[in-house]
C-alpha positions in Angstrom: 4.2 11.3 122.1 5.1 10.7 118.1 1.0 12.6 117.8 2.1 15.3 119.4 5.6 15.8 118.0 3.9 15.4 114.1 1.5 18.2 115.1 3.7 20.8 116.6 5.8 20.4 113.4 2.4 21.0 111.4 1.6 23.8 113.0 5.0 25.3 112.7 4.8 24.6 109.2 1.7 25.9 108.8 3.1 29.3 110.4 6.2 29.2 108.2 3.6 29.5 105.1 1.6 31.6 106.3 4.5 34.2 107.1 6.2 34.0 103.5 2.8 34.0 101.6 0.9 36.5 104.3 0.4 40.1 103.2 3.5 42.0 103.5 3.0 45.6 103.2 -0.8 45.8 104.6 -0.9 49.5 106.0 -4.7 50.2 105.6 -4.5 53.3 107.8 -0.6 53.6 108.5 2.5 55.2 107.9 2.5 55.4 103.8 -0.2 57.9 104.2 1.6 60.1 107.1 -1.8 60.2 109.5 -1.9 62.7 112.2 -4.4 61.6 114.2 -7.8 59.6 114.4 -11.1 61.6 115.3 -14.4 59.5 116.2 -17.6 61.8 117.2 -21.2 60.0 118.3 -24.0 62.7 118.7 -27.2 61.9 119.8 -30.5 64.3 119.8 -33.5 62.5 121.5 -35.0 65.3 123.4 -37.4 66.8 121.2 -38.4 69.8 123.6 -34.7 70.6 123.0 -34.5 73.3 120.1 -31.8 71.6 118.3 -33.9 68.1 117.7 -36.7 70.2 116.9 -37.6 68.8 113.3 -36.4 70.8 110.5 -39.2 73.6 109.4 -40.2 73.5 105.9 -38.6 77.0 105.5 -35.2 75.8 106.8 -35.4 77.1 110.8 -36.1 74.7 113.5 -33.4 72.1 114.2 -31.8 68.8 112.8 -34.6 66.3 114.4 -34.4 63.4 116.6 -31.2 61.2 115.5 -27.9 60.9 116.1 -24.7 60.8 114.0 -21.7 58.6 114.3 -18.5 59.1 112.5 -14.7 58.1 112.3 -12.1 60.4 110.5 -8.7 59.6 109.7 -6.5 62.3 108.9 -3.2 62.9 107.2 -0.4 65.8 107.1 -1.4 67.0 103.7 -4.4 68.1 104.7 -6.6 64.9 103.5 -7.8 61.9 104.9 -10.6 59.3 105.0 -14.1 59.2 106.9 -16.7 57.0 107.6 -19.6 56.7 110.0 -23.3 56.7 109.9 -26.6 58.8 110.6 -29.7 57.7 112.0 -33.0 59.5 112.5 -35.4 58.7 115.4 -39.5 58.8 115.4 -39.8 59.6 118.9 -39.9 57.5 122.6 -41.0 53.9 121.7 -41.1 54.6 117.6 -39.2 53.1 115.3 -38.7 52.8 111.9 -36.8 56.4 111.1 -34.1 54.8 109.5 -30.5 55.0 109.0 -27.9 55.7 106.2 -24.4 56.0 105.6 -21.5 58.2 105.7 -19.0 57.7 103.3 -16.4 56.0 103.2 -15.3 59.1 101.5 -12.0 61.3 101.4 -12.3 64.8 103.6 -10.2 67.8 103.5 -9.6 69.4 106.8 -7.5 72.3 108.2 -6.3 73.8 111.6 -7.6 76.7 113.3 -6.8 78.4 116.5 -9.4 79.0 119.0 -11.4 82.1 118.5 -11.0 82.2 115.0 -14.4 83.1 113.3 -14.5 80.0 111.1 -15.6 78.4 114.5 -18.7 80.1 114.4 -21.5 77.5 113.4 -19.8 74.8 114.5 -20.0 72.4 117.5 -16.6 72.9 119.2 -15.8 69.9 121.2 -13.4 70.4 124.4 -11.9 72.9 124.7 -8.2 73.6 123.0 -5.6 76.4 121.3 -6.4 74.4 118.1 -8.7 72.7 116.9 -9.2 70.0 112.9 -12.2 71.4 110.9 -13.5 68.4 108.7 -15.1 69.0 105.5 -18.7 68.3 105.7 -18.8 67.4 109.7 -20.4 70.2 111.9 -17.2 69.9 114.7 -14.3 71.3 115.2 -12.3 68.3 117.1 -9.3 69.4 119.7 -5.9 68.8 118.4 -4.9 67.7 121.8 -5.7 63.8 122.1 -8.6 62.7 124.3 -12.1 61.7 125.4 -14.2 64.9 125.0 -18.4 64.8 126.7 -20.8 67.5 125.8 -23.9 66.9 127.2 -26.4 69.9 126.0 -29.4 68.8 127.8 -31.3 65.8 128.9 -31.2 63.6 125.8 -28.6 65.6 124.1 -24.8 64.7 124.2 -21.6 64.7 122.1 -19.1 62.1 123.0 -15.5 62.4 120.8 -11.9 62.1 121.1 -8.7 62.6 119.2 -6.4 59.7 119.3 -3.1 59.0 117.6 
């Protein structure tokens, strides 16, 4: 009994410390930076009869390849924010060795634009919303409106996002 007694006042001890010498403030992605929402996409092109994972001619046409693109954006109410993620390119069914690379962490502008507007145009629209965030750099315009979004293009070919707070 005396065991367990000296090690329940150990471990509350130990939790005493740890609570006055802990990090105090640790926001990371929090309130100090007013955030508005989180946006995740993952895009995948592995059907290469599909004109968009065509590979990419030499004078520009043709389409991004076989790859995919994953990426988490944080943004805030002045118009910033933070985003990180990753790209990937594929050799084909039962290749390997295309590689991968990063994106970011960097800091992204973005802005707000209502559905219809021509700024839209070029962009992969996901869902479908009165508004929509337009990310520096990203090819999506993400719905304002939180949730899971699927856009599945073709066999092969599918856009999975959502909008969270």
């Amino acid at each position: 009994m005396r065991k367990v007694l000296v090690l329940v006042v150990l471990v509350a001890g130990l939790a005493a410390v740890t609570g006055f010498t802990g990090a105090k403030n640790a926001l990371a992605y929090g309130k100090a930076d007013q955030p508005l929402a989180q946006l995740t996409v993952s895009a995948n092109c592995d059907n290469p009869s599909f004109p968009l994972c065509a590979p990419p001619g030499p004078d520009g046409t043709g389409g991004v390849g076989l790859g995919g693109i994953w990426a988490w954006v944080e943004i805030d109410a002045d118009s910033t924010g933070d985003m990180t993620g990753a790209a990937c390119g594929h050799s084909g069914a039962g290749g390997g060795g295309a590689g991968a690379g990063p994106l970011g962490p960097t800091e992204i502008t973005w802005t707000m634009v209502a559905a219809g507007d021509p700024s839209l145009n070029g962009l992969f629209v996901l869902g479908q919303d009165s508004e929509y965030y337009v990310v520096s750099g990203l090819p999506f315009a993400f719905p304002v409106t939180q949730g899971h979004y699927s856009t599945r293009l073709a066999p092969g070919v599918q856009i999975q996002s959502t909008t969270a707070p």
